[in-house]
C-alpha positions as CSV (number, residue, x, y, z in Angstrom):
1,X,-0.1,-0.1,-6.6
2,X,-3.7,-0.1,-7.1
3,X,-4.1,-2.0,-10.6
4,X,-7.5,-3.0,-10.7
5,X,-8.4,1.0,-10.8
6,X,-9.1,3.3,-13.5
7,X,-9.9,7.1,-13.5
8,X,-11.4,8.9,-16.6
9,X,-8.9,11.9,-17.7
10,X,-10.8,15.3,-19.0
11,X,-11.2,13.4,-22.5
12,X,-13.0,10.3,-21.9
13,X,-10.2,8.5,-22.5
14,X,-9.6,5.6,-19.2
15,X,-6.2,6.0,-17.5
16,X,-4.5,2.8,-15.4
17,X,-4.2,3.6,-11.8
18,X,-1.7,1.9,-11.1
19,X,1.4,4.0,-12.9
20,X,-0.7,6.8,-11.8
21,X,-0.6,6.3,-8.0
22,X,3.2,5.0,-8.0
23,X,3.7,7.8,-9.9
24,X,1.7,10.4,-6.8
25,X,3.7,8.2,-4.1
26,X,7.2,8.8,-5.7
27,X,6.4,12.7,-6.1
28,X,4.9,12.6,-2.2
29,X,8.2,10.8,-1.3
30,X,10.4,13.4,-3.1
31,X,8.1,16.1,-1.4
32,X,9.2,15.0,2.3
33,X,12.4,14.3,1.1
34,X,11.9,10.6,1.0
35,X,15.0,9.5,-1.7
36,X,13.3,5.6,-2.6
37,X,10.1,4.4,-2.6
38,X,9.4,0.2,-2.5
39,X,6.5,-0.8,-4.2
40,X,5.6,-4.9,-3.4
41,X,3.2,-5.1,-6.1
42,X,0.7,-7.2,-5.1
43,X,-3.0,-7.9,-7.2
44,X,-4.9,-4.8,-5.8
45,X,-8.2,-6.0,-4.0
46,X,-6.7,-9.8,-3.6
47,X,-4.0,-8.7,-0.8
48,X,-4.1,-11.5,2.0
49,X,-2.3,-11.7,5.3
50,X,0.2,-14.2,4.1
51,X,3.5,-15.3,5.1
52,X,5.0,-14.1,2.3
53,X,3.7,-11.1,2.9
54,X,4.9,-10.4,6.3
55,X,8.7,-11.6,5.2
56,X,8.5,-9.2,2.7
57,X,7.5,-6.3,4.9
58,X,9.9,-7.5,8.3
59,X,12.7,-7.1,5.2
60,X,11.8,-3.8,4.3
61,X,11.4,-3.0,8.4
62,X,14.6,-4.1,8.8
63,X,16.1,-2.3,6.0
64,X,14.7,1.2,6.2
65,X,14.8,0.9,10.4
66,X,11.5,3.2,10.3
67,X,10.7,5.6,13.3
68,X,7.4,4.9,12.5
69,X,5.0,3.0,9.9
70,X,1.5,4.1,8.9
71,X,-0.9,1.5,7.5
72,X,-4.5,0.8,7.5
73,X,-6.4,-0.2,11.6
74,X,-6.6,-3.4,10.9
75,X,-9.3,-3.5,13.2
76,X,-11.7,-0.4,12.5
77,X,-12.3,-0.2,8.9
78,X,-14.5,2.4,8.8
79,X,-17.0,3.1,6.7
80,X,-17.3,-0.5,6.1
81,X,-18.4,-0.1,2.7
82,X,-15.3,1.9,1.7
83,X,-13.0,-0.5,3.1
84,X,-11.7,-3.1,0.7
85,X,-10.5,-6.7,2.0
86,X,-7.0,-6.1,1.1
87,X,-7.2,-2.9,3.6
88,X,-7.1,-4.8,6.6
89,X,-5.6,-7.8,5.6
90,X,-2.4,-5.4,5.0
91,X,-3.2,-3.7,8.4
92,X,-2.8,-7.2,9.9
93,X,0.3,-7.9,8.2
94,X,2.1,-4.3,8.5
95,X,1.2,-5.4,12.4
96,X,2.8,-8.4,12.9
97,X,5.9,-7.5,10.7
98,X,6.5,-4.7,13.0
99,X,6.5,-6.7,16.2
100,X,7.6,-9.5,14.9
């Protein structure tokens, strides 16, 4: 949900990302006719490939039967210093929930 960032509105005053970016993903959603979005809620930047993690995402797989599931390359995190370690870790995971 990306908690741990913060953008400055027009007045100074320092808006929580989080609500923010649920709040974009639900209007994208409704936009390409998407009726719910799931939001895991995990600690942005402290995501790990866990097995937790992949139950949670093989549920939601098997729920939602998706023709198709975009998530970070878990492999090519380019530009390196734009990537954060939750990106890939969550590539990894999406990965193996899917095949598995």
């Amino acid at each position: 949900s990306g908690d741990e960032g913060a953008s400055k509105s027009v007045s100074g005053w320092t808006t929580v990302a989080a609500g923010f970016r649920e709040a974009e993903a639900v209007a994208a959603a409704r936009v390409l006719g998407i009726r719910e979005v799931a939001f895991l809620r995990y600690a942005d930047g402290s995501v790990e490939n866990t097995v937790e993690l992949r139950r949670e995402l093989v549920a939601a797989i098997r729920r939602w039967r998706p023709d198709a599931v975009f998530t970070y390359d878990p492999q090519f995190t380019l530009p390196l210093y734009f990537s954060h370690s939750d990106h890939p870790a969550v590539g990894r995971a999406v990965v193996a929930a899917r095949l598995g």
